[in-house]
Structures are given as C-alpha cells and as structure tokens.
C-alpha positions as CSV (number, residue, x, y, z in Angstrom):
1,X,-25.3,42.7,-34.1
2,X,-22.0,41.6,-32.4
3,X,-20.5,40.3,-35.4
4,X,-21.1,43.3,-37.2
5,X,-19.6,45.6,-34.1
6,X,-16.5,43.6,-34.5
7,X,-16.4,43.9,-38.3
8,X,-17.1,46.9,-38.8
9,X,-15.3,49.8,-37.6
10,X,-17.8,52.3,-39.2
11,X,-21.1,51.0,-37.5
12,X,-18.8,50.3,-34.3
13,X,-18.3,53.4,-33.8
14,X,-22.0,55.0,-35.6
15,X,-23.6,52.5,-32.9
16,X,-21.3,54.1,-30.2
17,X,-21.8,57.3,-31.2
18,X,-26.2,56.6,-30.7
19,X,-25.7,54.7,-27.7
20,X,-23.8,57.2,-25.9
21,X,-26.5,60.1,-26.6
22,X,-28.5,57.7,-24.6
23,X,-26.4,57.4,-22.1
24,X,-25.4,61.2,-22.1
25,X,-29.4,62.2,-21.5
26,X,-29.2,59.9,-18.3
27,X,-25.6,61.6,-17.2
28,X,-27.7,64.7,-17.3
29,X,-29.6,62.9,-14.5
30,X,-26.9,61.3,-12.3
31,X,-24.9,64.4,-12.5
32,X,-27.9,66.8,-10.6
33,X,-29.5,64.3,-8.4
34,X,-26.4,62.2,-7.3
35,X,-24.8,65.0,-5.1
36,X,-28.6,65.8,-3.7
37,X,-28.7,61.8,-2.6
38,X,-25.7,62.0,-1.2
39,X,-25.7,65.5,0.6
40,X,-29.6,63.7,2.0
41,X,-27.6,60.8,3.5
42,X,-24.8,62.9,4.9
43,X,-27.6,65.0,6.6
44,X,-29.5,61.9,7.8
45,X,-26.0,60.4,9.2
46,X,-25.3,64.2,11.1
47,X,-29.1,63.8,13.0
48,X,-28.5,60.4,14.1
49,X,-25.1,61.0,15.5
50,X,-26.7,64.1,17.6
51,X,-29.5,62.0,18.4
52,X,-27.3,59.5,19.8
53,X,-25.0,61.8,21.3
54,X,-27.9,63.0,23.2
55,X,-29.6,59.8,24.2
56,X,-32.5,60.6,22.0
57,X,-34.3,58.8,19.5
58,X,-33.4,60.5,15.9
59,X,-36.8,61.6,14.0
60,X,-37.0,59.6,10.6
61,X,-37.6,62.9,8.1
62,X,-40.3,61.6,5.4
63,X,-38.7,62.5,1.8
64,X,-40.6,61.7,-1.5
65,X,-38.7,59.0,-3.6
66,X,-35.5,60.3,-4.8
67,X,-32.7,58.5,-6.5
68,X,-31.5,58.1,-10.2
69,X,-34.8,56.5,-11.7
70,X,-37.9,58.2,-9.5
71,X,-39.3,61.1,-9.3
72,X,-39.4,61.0,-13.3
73,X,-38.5,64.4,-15.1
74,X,-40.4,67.2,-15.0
75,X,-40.1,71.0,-15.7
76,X,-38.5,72.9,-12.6
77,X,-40.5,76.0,-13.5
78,X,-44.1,74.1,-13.9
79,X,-43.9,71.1,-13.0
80,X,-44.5,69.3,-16.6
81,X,-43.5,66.0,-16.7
82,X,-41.1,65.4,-19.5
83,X,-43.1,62.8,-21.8
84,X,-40.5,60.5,-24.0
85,X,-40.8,62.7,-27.0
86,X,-39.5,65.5,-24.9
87,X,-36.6,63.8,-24.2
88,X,-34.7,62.2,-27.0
89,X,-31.5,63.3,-26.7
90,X,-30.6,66.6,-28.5
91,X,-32.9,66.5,-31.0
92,X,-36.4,67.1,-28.6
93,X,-34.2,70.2,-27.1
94,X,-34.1,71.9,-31.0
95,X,-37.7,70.3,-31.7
96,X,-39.1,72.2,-28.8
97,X,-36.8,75.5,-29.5
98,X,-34.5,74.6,-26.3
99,X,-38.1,75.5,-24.5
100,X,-40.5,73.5,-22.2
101,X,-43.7,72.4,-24.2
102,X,-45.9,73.4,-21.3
103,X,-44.5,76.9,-19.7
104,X,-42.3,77.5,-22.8
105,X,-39.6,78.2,-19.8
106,X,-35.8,77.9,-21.2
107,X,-34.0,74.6,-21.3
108,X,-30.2,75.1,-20.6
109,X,-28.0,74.2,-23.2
110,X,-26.0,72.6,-21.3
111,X,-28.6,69.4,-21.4
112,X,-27.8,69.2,-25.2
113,X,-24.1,69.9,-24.8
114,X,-23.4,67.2,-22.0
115,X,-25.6,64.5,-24.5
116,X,-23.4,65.1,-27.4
117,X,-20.5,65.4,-25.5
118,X,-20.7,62.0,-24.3
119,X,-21.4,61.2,-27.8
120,X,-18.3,62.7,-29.6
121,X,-16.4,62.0,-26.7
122,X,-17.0,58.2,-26.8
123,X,-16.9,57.7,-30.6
124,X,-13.7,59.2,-30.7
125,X,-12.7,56.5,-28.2
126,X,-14.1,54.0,-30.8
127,X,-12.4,55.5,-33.4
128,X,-8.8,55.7,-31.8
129,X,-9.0,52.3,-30.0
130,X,-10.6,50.3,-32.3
131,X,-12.9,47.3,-30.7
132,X,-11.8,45.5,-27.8
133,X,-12.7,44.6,-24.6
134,X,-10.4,47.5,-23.5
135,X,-12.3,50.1,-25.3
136,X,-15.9,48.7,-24.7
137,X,-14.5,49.1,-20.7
138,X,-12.9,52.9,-21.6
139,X,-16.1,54.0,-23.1
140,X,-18.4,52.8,-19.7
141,X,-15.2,54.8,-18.5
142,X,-15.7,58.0,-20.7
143,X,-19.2,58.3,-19.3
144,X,-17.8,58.3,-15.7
145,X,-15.2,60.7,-16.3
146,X,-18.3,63.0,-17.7
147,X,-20.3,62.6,-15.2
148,X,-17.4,63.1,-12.9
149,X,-16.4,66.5,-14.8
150,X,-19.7,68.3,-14.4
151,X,-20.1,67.2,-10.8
152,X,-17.2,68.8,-9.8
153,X,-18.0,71.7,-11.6
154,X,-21.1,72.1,-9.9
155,X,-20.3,70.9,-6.7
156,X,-16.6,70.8,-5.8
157,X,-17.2,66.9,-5.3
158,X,-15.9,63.7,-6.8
159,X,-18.2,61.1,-5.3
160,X,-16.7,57.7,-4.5
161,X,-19.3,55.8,-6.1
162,X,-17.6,57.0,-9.4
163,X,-14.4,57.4,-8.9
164,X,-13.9,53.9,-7.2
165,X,-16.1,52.3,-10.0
166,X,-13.5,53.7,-12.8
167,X,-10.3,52.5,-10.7
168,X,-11.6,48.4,-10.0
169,X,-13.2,48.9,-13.8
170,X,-9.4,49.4,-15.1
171,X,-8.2,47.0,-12.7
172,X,-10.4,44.5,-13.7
173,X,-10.5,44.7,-17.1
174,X,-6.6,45.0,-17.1
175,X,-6.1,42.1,-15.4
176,X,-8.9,39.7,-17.7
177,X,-7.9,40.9,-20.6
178,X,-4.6,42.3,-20.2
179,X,-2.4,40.2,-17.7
180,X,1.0,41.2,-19.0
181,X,0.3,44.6,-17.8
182,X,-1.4,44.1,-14.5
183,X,1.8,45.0,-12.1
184,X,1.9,48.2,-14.3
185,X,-1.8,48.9,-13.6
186,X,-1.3,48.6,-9.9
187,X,1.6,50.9,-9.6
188,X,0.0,53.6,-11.8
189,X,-3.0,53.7,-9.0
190,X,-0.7,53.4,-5.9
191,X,1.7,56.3,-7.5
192,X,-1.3,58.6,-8.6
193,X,-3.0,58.6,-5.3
194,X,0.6,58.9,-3.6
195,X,1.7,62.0,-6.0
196,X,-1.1,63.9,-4.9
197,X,-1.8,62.8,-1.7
198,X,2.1,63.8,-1.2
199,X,0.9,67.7,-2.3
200,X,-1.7,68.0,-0.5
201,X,0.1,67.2,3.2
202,X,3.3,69.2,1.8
203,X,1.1,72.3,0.7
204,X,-1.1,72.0,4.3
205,X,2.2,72.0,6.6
206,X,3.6,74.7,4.5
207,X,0.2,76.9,4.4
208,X,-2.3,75.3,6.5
209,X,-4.7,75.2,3.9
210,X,-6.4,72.2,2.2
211,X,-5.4,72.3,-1.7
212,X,-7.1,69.6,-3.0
213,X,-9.7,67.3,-1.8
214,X,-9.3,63.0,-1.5
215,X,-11.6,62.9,-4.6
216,X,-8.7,64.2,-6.8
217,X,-6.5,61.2,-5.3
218,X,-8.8,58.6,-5.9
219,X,-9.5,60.1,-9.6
220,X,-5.6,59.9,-10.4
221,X,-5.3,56.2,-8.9
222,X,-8.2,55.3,-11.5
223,X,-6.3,56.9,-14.1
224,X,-2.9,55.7,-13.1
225,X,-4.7,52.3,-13.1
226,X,-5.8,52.6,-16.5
227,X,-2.4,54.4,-18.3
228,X,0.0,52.1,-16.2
229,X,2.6,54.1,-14.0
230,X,4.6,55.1,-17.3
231,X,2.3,57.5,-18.9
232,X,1.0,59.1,-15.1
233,X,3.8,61.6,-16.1
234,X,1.9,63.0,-19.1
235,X,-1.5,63.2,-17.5
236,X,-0.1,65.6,-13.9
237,X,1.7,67.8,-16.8
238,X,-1.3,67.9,-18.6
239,X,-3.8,68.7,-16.2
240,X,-1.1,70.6,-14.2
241,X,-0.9,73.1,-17.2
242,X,-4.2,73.6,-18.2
243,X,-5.4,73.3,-14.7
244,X,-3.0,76.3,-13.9
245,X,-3.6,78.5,-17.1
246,X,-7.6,78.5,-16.5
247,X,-7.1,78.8,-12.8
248,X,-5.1,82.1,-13.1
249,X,-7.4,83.2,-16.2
250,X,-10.5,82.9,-13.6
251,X,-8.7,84.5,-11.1
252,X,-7.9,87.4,-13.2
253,X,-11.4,87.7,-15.0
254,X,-13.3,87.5,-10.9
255,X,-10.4,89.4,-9.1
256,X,-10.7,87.0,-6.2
257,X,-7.1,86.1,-6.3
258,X,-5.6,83.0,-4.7
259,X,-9.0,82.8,-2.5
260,X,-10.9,81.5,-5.7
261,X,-11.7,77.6,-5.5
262,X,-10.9,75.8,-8.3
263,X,-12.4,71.9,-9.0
264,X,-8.8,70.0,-10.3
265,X,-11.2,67.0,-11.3
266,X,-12.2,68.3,-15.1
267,X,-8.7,68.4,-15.8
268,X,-7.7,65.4,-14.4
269,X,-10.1,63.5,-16.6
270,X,-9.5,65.6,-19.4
271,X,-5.6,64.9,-19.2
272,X,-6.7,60.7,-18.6
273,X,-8.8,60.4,-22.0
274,X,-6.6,61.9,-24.1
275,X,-3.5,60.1,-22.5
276,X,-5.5,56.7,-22.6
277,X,-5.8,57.5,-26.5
278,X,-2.9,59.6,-27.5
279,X,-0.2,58.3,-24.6
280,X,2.4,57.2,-26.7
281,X,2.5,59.5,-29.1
282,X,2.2,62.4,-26.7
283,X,5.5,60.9,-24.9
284,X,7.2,59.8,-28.2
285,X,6.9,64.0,-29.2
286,X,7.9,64.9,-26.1
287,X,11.0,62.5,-26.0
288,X,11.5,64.1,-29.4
289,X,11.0,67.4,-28.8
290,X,14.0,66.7,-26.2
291,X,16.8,65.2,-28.1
C-alpha cells in the first residue's frame, strides 16, 4: 500500500480523496462538540474560583459523557442513534434523501458539504504537492484549518487545541524534514503573531475596542510557520481583501454597520492553503504584474 502511494500519483491522491471523507464526517463532530467541551470546562473553572473565593466547597455538576467519541450520534429531533449505514460520508445523506430514517427530520447540508470539502480540499493538496512528508503533514493540516473555519463561523472561537497543534505540526515537520528552512519557519510564526498582535493594540488605543481575538494571532503564526516569513505577505493581502469585501457585503445585506462581528479565522486559513500551494506563483504574478 505505501509503495503504491509513493508511485502513484493517481491512487495517491484517489486514496486521499476517500480518506479525507472519513475524516471530514468526524470534523463534522469535533467542529459542534469541541466548543460545548470547552465552554463546559470554562463553566466548571468560573464555579470553583467562586467557590473558592467564598471559602466554600464547589458542587461537582454530574454531566453524561461528552467528548469527541461518546455520546455516539443520534438524531437531535428523535433521538435515533445514527447506525453505520447512516453515516458513510455523503453518500447515506443522498441515500436517506438528506432525511433522518426514523423521524424523516431534515439533515443540514452542511454535513455533506463539510465531508466533501475536506475531501476536495485535501486531494487538491495531493494533487499540487505531490507525495512527501510535507504534504502527508499539510493534509492532517487541511483538516485543522476546516475544522478551524466552521468553528469560527459558528462560534467566533479558534480553540488552542487546534491552532497550536497546526503551528508545532509545521514546526516539526519543517525542521525533520526540511532543515534548510527552519530559521525561515520560525520567523514566519514570530512575524504573523507580531503583525496582528501589532493591530489589535494599535486599533484598541485608537478606538478602545477589541478588533480581533488571540485566536487569529496564533492562527497566522501556524501559517507563518508553515509558508516561512517570505510568503506571510501574500496570505494578510489575501485574507485582508476577501476578509474586507465579505465583511462590507454582510454589513450592507444586515444593515448593522460597523457593529457587525465578523470571524477573520476562515480567511486566514483560506489565504494559508492556497499560499502553501500556489505561493510562488501568486508572488512571481504579482512581482510581474509590477514591473
């Protein structure tokens, strides 16, 4: 099986491509119940600090088992556990009519559209990259930055658990498998998370408002880490511009003017992939476009 991965581009990237539906039907999973285990633990942390501010002994709240694996998947509307023909990856959600087999309740698209967006997303990587330890690293990567996307979307969060694992990921793999570029790595992290930690403390002494939250730092040091300080150019322009055209299109379209909040995460992951595959010939048209 590995020889034939590293021979051939085609199933390389057909077994990527599979793999990564997998993968995308478990993002669906981390990407609702990660920010519920976390917002549990913050809670938990808040009652024991009262309790101990107030010399009492903090009441241990009983919660059912909840964490990535357990409870297992069941229909919000009935209560149907998802059996494992319910839930291979697209093709149950057109099998069953995008419906639950029990309560024939709806089944957001979205479900689907996150599965083969992981899919396309990290075949494409395949595709561009070509095998290497680099891109088998890049594509555990890709599935980060999706899970990353949609959590911010939801939640206005970018939990450290991710964000942190995609920075020492590109650090570490950088520095096995690519030494000579190491020093570049390490500057691209330490100048992303400068560059916007930079705005952020400009824009709150100018307006004394919070722009952006410490998530959107940490993302751009992971991506700094893995484009090398060079190309950390391309992805703030990138996500800068698209960032700023949606931003005033939803502004516009919900009349809520400069008070609407805006997650700058998706774009920032957006602007990493394609830099991490397209980088130098995004800069070499620029440069061109120039002279």
């Amino acid at each position: 099986m590995i020889e034939l991965i590293q021979q051939s581009p085609t199933f390389f990237i057909g077994f990527t491509f599979v793999l990564s539906l997998l993968v995308g039907s478990f993002l669906n999973v981390v990407i609702y119940r990660l920010p519920v285990m976390m917002k549990r633990e913050w809670e938990a942390e808040v009652q024991a600090y009262q309790s101990d501010a107030k010399g009492e002994q903090a009441e241990s709240q009983k919660h059912e088992t909840f964490n990535l694996i357990k409870p297992d998947s069941r229909c919000p509307k009935c209560n149907h556990k998802i059996r494992a023909w319910e839930n291979i990856p697209v093709l149950s959600w057109l099998f069953l009519g995008g419906k639950c087999s029990a309560c024939k309740a709806l089944i957001s698209f979205r479900y689907p559209a996150i599965e083969l967006l992981t899919a396309v997303l990290s075949a494409l990587a395949a595709y561009q990259l070509g095998y290497s330890p680099f891109t088998l690293a890049f594509i555990f990567g890709t599935w980060l930055l999706v899970a990353m996307t949609f959590i911010d979307i939801d939640e206005m969060l970018l939990p450290d658990t991710l964000t942190l694992s995609f920075l020492w990921l590109g650090l570490l793999v950088i520095a096995v498998f690519e030494p000579t570029q190491l020093v570049d790595a390490v500057y691209g992290a330490v100048a992303g998370y400068l560059s916007l930690f930079t705005v952020y403390w400009l824009f709150k002494l100018a307006t004394g408002k919070e722009g952006m939250g410490f998530g959107d730092f940490k993302l751009l040091a992971a991506i700094g880490a893995w484009v090398g300080w060079q190309h950390l150019p391309i992805v703030i322009l990138l996500s800068s511009v698209v960032g700023a055209v949606v931003g005033i299109g939803l502004m516009i379209a919900q009349r809520k003017g400069t008070s609407l909040a805006i997650p700058f995460g998706p774009y920032l992951a957006a602007a990493g992939y394609l830099t991490v595959l397209y980088g130098n010939d995004i800069a070499a048209w620029y440069l061109n476009t120039l002279i």
